[in-house]
C-alpha positions in Angstrom: 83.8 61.1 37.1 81.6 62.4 39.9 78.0 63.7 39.5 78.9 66.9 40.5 81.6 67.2 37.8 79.5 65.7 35.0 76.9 69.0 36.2 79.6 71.4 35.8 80.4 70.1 32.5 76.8 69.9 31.2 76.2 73.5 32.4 79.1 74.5 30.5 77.8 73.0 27.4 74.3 74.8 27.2 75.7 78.1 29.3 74.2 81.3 28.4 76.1 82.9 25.8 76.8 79.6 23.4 74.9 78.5 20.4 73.0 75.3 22.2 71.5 77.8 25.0 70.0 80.2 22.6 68.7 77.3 20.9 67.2 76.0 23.9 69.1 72.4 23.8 68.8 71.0 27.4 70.4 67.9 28.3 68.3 65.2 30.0 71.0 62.3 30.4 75.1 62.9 29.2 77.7 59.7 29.6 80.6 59.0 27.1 78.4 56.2 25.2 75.1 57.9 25.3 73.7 61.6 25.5 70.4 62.9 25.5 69.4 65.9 24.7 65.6 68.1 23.3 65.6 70.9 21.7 62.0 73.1 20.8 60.9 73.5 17.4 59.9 76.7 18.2 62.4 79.4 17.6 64.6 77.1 15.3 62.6 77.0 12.2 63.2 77.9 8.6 60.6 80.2 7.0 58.1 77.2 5.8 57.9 76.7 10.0 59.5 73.5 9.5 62.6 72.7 12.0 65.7 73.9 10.3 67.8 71.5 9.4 70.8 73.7 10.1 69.4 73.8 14.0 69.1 69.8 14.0 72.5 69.4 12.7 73.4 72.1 15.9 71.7 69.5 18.2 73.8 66.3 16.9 77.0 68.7 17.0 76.7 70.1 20.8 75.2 66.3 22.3 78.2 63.8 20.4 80.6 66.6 21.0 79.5 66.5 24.8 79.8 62.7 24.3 83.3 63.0 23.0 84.0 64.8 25.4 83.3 62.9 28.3 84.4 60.0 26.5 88.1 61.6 26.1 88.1 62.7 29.6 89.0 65.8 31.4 92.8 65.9 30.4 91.8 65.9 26.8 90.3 68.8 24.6 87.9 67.5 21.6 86.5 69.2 17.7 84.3 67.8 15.7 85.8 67.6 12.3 82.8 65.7 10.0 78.9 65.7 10.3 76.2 64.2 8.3 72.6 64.7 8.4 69.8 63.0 6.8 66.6 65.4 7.5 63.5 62.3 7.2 60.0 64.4 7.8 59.4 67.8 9.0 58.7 69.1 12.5 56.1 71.7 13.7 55.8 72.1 17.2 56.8 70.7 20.3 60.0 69.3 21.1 62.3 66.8 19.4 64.4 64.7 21.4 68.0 63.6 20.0 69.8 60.5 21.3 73.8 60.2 20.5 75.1 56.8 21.0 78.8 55.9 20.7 79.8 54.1 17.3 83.6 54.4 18.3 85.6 54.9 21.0 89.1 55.7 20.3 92.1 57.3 21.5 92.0 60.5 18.7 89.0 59.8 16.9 85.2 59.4 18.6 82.2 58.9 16.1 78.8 59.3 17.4 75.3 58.3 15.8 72.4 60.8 16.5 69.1 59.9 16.1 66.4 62.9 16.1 62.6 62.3 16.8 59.4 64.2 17.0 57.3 64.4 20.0 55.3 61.2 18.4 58.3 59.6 18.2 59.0 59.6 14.7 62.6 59.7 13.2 63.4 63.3 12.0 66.9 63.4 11.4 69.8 60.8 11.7 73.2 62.4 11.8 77.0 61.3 12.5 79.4 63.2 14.0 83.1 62.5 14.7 85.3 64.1 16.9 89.1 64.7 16.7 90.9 64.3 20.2 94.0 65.7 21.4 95.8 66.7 24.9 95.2 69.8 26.5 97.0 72.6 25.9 98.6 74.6 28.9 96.1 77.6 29.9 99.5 79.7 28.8 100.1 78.3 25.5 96.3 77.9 24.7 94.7 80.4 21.9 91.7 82.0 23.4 89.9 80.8 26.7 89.1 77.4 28.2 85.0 77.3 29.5 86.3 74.0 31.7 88.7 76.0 33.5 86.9 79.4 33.7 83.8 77.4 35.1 86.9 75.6 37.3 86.0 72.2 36.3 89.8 71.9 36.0 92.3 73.2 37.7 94.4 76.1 36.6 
């Protein structure tokens, strides 16, 4: 996959209008073994002003399903159908930084492991995620829209 392609699908992932933009997720690295992603605290707290642990389990979601993604390749459509999350300390400020690396590859099933850390570095959350995969279906037959081909990083 070119650079230029990988941009268009990265830009599709955190476009205005989806969940990770108004969350302010930006992606910093994206491959099919490894994604990084940060995210600010600020905005995506609970009422303590603690992150929310709903909006870290948002940041695992959108970086292994990019991951899955790119690991299935453009001909394939993935959903994630199982996360965990273990929520380790509290964060306050800053930014937290989230690092999805592949546990398995396969044909219909991806699993990533997402670890998310504090500006010092420290372990806030660690999260799985695994991803069904399954062919694309035809832009005729599909239910709803495709962001891929709308953004034309397929063809029609």
């Amino acid at each position: 996959m070119n650079q230029e392609m990988l941009d268009r699908i990265v830009a599709v992932t955190t476009a205005e209008g989806t969940l990770a933009h108004r969350m302010g997720i930006k992606i910093q690295s994206a491959s099919g073994s490894e994604v990084v992603a940060t995210m600010p605290v600020a905005g995506n707290t609970q009422p303590f002003g603690l992150l929310h642990g709903g909006a870290s389990c948002v940041l695992a979601e959108t970086i292994g399903s990019l991951g899955a993604a790119l690991h299935a390749g453009l001909s394939r459509v993935v959903v994630g159908i199982e996360i965990s999350a273990t929520h380790h300390r509290g964060a306050r400020d800053g930014d937290v930084t989230a690092v999805a690396t592949l546990a398995h590859g396969g044909r219909t099933i991806a699993t990533y492991d997402i670890v998310i850390s504090d500006s010092a570095g420290r372990r806030v959350c660690t999260s799985r995620l695994t991803c069904l995969i399954r062919d694309r279906v035809p832009a005729d037959e599909a239910n709803g829209t495709d962001p891929l081909r709308e953004q034309g990083v397929i063809g029609s």
